[in-house]
Structure formats: structure tokens, C-alpha cells
N, C-alpha and C positions, 0 to 999 in steps of 0.2 A: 273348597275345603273350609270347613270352619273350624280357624284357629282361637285357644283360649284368649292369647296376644299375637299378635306381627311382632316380629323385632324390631321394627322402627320404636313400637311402642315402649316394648321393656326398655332399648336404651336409651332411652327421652327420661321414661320415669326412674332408671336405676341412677343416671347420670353415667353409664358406662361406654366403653368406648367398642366396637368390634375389631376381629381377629380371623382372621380368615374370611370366607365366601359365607355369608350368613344363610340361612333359609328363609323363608318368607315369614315363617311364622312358627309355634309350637301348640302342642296338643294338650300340653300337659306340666307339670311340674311337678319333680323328685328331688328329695338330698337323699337316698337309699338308693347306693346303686347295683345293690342285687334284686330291685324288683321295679325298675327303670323301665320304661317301655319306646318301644320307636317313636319317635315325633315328639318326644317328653324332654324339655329340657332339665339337669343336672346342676343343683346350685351347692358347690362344693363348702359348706359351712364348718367354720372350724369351731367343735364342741369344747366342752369339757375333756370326753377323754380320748374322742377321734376326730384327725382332721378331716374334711371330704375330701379334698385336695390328695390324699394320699391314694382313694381309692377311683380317682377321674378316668383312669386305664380303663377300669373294671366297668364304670359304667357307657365308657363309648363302644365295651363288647359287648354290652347288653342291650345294644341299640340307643340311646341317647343323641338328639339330632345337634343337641349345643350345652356347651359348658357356660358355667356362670362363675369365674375363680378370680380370685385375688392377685393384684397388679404384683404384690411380694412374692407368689409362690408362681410366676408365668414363667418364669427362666424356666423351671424343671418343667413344664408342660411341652415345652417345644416340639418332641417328638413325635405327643398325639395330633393327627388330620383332623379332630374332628370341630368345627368351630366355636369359637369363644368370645361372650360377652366377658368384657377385663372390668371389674371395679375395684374400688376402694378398699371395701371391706364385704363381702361376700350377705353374711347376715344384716348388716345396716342396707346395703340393696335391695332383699328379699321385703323389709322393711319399707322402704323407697314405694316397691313394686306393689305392696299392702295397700298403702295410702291412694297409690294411684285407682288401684282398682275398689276401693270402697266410693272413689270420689267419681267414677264413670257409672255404677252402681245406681238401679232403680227400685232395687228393692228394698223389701220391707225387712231391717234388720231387729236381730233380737239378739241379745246378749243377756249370760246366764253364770251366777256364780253362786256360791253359799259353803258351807261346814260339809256338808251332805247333801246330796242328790243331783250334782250338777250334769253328770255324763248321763242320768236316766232322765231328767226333764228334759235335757238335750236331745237326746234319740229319739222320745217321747213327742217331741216339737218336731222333728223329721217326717216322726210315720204320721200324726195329726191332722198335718199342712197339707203333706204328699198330695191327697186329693183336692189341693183348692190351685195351686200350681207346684211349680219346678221349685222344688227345696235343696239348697247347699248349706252341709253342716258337717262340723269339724268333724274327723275320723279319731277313731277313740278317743282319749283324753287331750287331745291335741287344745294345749291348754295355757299353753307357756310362754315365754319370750320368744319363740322360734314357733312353735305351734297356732299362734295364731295368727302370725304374718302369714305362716305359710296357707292357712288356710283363706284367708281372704285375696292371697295371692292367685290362688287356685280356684275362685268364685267366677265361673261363665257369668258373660255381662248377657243370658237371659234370666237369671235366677230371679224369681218371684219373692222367696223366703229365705234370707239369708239367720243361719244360728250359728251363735258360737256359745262355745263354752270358756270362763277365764278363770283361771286359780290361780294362787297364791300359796305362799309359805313365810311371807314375812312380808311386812306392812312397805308401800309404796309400789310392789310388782303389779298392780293391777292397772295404775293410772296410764303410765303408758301403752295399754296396749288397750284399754276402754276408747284412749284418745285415735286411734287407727281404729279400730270396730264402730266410732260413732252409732253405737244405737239406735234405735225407734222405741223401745222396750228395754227395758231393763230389767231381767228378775234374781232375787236375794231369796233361794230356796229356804234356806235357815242359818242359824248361827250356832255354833256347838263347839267345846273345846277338840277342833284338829290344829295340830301346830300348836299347841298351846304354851311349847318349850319354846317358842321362839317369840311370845309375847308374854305381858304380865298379866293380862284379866281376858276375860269374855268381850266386854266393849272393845279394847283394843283388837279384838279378832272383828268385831260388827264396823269398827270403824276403819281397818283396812278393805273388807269386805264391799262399804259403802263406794270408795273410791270408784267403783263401778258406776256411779250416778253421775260420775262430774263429765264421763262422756255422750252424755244423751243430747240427741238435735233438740233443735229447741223446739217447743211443745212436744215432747217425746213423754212416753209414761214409763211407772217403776209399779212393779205390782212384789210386795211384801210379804211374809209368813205372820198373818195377825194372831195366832197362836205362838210364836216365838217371845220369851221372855224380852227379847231385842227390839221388837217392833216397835214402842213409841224414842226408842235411842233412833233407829233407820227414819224414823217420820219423819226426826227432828234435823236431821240430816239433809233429808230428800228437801225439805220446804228449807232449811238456810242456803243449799244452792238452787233454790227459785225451781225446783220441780211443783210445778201444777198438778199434775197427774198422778195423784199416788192412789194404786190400789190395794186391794188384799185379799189372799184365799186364807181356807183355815174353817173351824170349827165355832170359831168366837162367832159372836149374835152380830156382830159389826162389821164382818168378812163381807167384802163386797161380792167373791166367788167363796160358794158357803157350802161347808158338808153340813147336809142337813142329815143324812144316815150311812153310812158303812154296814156293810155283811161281807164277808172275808169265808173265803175257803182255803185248803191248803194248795189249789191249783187256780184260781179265778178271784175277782173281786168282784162286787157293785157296788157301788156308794149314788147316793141321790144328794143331785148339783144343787142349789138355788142362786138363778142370776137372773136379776130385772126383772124380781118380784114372782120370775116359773121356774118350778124343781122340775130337776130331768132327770131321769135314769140312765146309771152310766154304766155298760160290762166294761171292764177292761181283762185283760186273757193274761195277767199276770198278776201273782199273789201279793198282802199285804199292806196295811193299812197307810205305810209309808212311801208306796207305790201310789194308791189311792190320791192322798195328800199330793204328791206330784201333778196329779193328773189334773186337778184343781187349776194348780198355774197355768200349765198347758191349754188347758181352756181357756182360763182366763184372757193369755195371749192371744188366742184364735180370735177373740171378739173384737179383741184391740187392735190388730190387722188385717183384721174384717173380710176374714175367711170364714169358710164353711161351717161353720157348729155343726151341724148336722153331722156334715159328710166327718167330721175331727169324733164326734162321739161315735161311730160308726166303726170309725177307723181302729179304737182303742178295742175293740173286742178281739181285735191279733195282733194286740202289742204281746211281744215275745220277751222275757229280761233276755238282759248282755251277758254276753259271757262273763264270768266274774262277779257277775253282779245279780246273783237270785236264779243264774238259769238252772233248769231241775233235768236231770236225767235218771232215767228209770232203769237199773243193772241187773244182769243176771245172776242171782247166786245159788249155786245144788239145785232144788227146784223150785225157787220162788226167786226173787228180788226185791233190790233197796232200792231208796233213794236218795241220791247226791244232791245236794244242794248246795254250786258254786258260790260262794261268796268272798271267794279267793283275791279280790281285786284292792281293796283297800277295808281301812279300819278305823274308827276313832271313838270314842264311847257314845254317839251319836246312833254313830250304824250298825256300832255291836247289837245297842238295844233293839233296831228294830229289826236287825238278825234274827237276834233270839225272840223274838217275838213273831216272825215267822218262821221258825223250826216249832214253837211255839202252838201253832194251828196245825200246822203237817200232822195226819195220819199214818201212823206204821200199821203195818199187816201184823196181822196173829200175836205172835211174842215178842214182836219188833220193838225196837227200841228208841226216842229221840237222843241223838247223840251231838254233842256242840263240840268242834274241832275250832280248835280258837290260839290264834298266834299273837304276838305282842303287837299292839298299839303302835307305830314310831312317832317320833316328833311331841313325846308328853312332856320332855322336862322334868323340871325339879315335882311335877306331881305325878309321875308315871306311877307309883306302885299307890297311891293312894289309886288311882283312875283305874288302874288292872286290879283291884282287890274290891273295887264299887260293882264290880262286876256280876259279883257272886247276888247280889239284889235282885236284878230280871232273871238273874238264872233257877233263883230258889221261886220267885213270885210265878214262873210261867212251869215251873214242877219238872225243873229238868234234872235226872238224875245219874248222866251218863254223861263228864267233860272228861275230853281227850286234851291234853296242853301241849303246846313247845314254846321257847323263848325264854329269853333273860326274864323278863318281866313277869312272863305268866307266873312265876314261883307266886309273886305277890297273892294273885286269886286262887292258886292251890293251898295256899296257906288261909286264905278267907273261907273257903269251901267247909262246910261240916262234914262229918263222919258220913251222912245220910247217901252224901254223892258218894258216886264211885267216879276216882279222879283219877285219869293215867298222866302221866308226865314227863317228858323227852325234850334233853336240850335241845335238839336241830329238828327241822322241817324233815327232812330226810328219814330221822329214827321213827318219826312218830308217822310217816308215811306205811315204814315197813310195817309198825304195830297195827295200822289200820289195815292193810291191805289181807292179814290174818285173824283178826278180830271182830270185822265184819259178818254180819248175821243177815239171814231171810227175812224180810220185814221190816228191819231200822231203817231211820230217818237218819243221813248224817248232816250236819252243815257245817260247811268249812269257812274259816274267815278269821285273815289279819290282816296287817297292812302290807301292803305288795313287797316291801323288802324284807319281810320275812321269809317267803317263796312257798305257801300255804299252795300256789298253783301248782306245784312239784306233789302234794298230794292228793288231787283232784288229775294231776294227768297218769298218777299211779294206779288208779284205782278205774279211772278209764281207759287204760292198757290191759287191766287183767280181767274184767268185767265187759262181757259184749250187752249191748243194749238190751231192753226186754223186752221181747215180742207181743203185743197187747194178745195177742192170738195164743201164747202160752197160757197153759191154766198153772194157775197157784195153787202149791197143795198147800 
């Protein structure tokens, strides 16, 4: 059997004590104990609004070979058989158990943050790699204090390509968990006002951001957005904590991985690379110039842990977007069909623009129409209605004449909006669900996109309940 760890190992590294007849080993690691599996150990963490510890019953019926729960809540366990690593504090463990296995660890780590584009260079650096060895990288956004212990926790000590993704929301959350990811790689996608209510300027968003650099091994590299207004603040940064290695993608004549051309469809990209003085032709199988841009880093990294180029630009011609993030489904309506375009996952004026910039390229059939479903921005602060009412700029410059809104906020860009739009407007996710879900036409383009705690994805699963897929095999009248 090849276990992820022996228990000897976790309670060496958690400092924990055992509980019962332990097992040799586990397969796996869950704090979700409705999708728990056999041989996966259960690390009962107590969140914000649920304990694990409450639901430990639930995951030893779900097969779960050992618990990992807190020496304060082991009285009320007593009754479950199933056996028990006992610590301190359950998440400072998971933490313990992080460290231990990045420090057993022979691979080549990358770690990944910015304003925009972290979960897509991340997946993007999965499928890339894939062909040059075994890649472990964080599952969705797994991105946070808990998120990325656990991911590194859950890293097989064969992994060739280790990625993580790290975010933030307020300045210092990044250092401790850069300082357990030790890097090889370091990439800073870009800087853009997200969270911007929770700081004062732009720099303070690039300088929490940076805090990403202060855990790179030594001789490790940092590869930058030379096109970001940020980049000589990130330089100045990376060289006062003694990084040697600083790269850059981007558009700029100085970009060490360089778009030398972009051509964009409303399904596909190409853009042409130049690194070490040769342009390369790149397909990648997903739309959008800010996709593109990504794909830049991603390369970039492949070089730097001197994986395959080949096989990585190869690979990108079936990169697929993530759900939430750009994926396109093609619906049935009367006798034709639309398209949907998820953009459901998050928001900040960053990714609006280059939302709309690919609804922007999309092609409608016949009478079809482009249509922007757009929910409020969170986390703007004292400039949210300036930030939602700037809106109305990429929307008039890319000729869009059909916004659907909801949100506190969206008032601001319904009132920014000219006569010229046609602007529907509905305070909850839910209303302006039902108006889409009757107002949809043969042909239209829609795209939906706000930040995740608006629930924009409540209108992207509405309209994929009452719309079956469209058969390429249908003819369109």
C-alpha cells in the first residue's frame, strides 16, 4: 500500500498523541465529512461558522479510517470506535503536518498570487506541467489559512510539480503561508484594486501582495507583470529582499517572456511567445486576451523548472476555462441557441474589464444579442460606487448595448449608463435570474459575472436547468 503518510509520521509532525489502535497509514486527507472516503483521514477544524468536531459521527459513516480532533472536544468523542490522532489545536496541526511535508518534499514548487488571475495560471500550470511529470495543485480556490496547509498536506511525496495558489484580503495573510509553501517560483499575476476597502491605495494592495517573495528558497526566482503599472514598485521589492532572479511577461519591449502578437476569437486564442531571442506559436483552447497574458507566466515558469516547452505549449491547445471562470455552454432555445458565458466566480474592476472584453469578441447568431449580467463588485470600500459606475467605459468602448444588473452597488452604473443602453435592473440575484431566464433570445451572447457573494452562480444554474445543451448536430434556423 502506498500511503500519503504512516501515522507514525503525522504524530511526530502534528506533535499529537494516539487514541485508539491506529492504522498503519492514510490515503488521504478531508475536513468535509460528506465526501470523506475509506483510508482518508478527518481533520475536525473548527471554522468560522462550523465546528468539524461536530460532524466526526458523520464522517466515520462515511468511511474515514482516523480522526484528527482537539484534546478540548475528546470527552464528547468517546463514543465513536473510530481512531484518533488528539492535538492541541486541530488547524495549527494541519499546519505542523504542511511544514512537515513541504520539508520531505523534492519538488519543484511554484506559488501564485495577484489582484486577478490566480486560480487560472494555477490550473493553467497543472495542465502545462502535466506532461513533463506528476503535478499536485491546490483544488479550487484553495487559497487561504486552511487552504493551503491543507493542500500541501495532501502533496504525495512523488510530486514532481508542486502549485499553490495564495490570496489575501488584508495585508500580512500571505506571509505566513508563503513561509510553509517556500517556493522555487514565485508569480505576482498582476495588481488591481480587489479588496480595495480594506486598504488605502494600489501600492498597499502590491505590497501585501509582495509578501509572496519573502518565502522563496534561496536562489529561487519571481517572474512579474511588466505591463502592470506596479512592476517597478514589485522590482524594488523583490531586489531589497536580495531576489536575484526577477523575471517578466507582458507586452513591454523589456518582458523577458514577451507577447509579441495576440489574435483572439470568441472560442480560441493564439498569441506568438518570444523567449531567448525565438517567437513561438501558441493555440491555447480558451478565449481572451487575459487568458493569453496568463499563459505568458505559465510558460514562463515551465522554463524556469525546466520542464517541457514543447510538450506545455502543446498542452495549452485543450486548456478548457473553469467553471466560473470563462466556461462557455452552448443552450437550446425554440429552434436555435445561446451562449452562456460563466463568469460567475468572482469580480473586481480588474476582471470585469476583461469580462467584458471577452463578451466583447463573442459572436451572436442572426438577431442575437451581447448581453453583460453584472453583479456588484464586494470588498470596494469607501470607492465602490465610483468603481461600479467606471464601469460604464469598457461597456460603451466595446459597443455593448444590452446590461442586465442586480446589487446594492450596480444602481451606481445603471445611473452611469446612457439612454442608448437598454438597462434592466433587479435588486437580488434571484429576480434578475427569473427575468433572464424569460428574456433570453435565439442567438444572444450572455455573460454573467460578480463577485461570488452576490450568487450570480444561482443565475448560470437557472438557466442551465431550463436550457438542455445544443446539439452541434442541430441545424439553426
Amino acid at each position: 500500500m502506498s500511503w500519503l503518510w504512516t501515522t507514525e509520521d503525522m504524530i511526530n509532525a502534528m506533535a499529537g498523541r494516539p487514541f485508539g489502535t491506529l492504522p498503519e497509514g492514510i490515503t488521504g486527507i478531508s475536513i468535509d465529512s460528506r465526501t470523506i472516503g475509506p483510508g482518508e483521514a478527518f481533520f475536525a477544524i473548527k471554522g468560522d461558522r462550523v465546528d468539524g468536531h461536530d460532524y466526526a459521527s458523520m464522517a466515520m459513516a462515511n468511511g474515514a479510517t482516523l480522526l484528527v480532533v482537539s484534546e478540548a472536544r475528546l470527552s464528547g468523542l468517546g463514543r465513536l470506535t473510530v481512531p484518533m490522532i488528539v492535538v492541541d489545536d486541530v488547524l495549527a496541526a494541519l499546519g505542523r503536518l504542511a511544514v512537515a511535508s513541504r520539508r520531505r518534499s523534492r519538488a519543484q514548487i511554484i506559488a501564485v498570487t495577484g489582484s486577478v488571475g490566480k486560480t487560472t495560471t494555477k490550473e493553467m500550470l497543472r495542465h502545462v506541467l502535466s506532461p513533463s511529470g506528476k503535478v499536485h495543485a491546490s483544488v479550487a480556490s484553495f487559497n487561504n489559512h486552511w487552504g493551503v496547509p491543507l493542500t500541501l498536506a495532501r502533496m504525495p511525496l512523488d510530486t514532481h510539480y508542486g502549485v499553490f495558489e495564495v490570496g489575501m484580503n488584508h495585508p500580512g495573510e500571505i506571509r505566513p503561508l508563503v513561509q510553509m509553501i517556500r517556493p522555487h517560483v514565485a508569480v505576482i499575476t498582476t495588481i488591481a484594486p480587489a479588496h480595495l476597502g480594506n486598504f488605502n491605495s494600489i501600492t498597499e494592495i502590491a505590497a501585501a501582495k509582495a509578501e509572496i517573495l519573502e518565502g522563496l528558497v534561496p536562489g529561487g526566482h519571481v517572474v512579474l507583470n511588466r505591463d502592470n503599472e506596479q512592476y517597478d514598485f514589485l522590482e524594488q521589492r523583490a531586489q531589497s529582499l536580495g531576489v536575484q532572479n526577477i523575471h517578466s511577461f507582458g507586452q513591454h519591449a523589456k518582458a523577458e517572456f514577451r507577447l509579441a502578437e495576440f489574435n483572439g476569437s470568441d472560442e480560441s486564442s493564439a498569441l506568438w511567445l518570444t523567449i531567448d531571442g525565438e517567437t513561438l506559436e501558441v493555440a491555447i483552447g480558451a478565449p481572451g486576451r487575459h487568458i493569453a497574458e496568463n499563459a505568458l507566466a505559465a510558460l514562463g515558469v515551465v522554463t524556469l523548472v525546466n520542464a517541457d516547452l514543447d510538450k506545455a505549449i502543446a498542452a495549452l491547445a485543450t486548456l478548457q476555462p473553469e467553471k466560473g471562470r470563462g466556461r462557455r455552454h452552448k443552450l437550446s432555445i425554440g429552434n436555435g441557441s445561446f451562449t452562456l458565458i460563466d463568469e460567475s466566480y468572482n469580480a473586481n474592476p480588474a476582471s470585469m474589464r476583461a469580462a467584458i472584453a471577452l463578451l466583447a469578441a463573442a459572436d451572436p447568431a442572426g438577431h442575437g444579442r451581447r448581453i453583460a449580467v453584472l453583479g456588484d463588485m464586494l470588498e470596494m470600500g469607501d470607492y465602490a460606487q465610483e468603481l461600479h459606475s467606471e464601469l460604464s467605459e469598457p461597456l460603451l468602448a466595446a459597443g455593448i448595448e444590452h446590461v442586465w444588473l442586480a446589487g446594492k452597488e450596480m444602481t451606481a452604473l445603471k445611473d452611469a449608463l446612457p439612454d442608448s443602453v437598454h438597462v434592466e435592473y433587479r435588486e437580488t440575484a434571484e429576480e434578475l435570474a427569473k427575468y433572464a431566464l424569460n428574456s433570453v433570445a435565439p442567438g444572444d451572447v450572455l455573460m454573467v459575472k460578480s463577485s461570488l457573494g452576490i450568487g450570480f452562480g444561482k443565475i448560470v444554474a437557472a438557466l442551465l436547468d431550463k436550457f438542455a445543451p445544443f446539439a452541434d448536430t442541430q441545424r439553426e434556423l
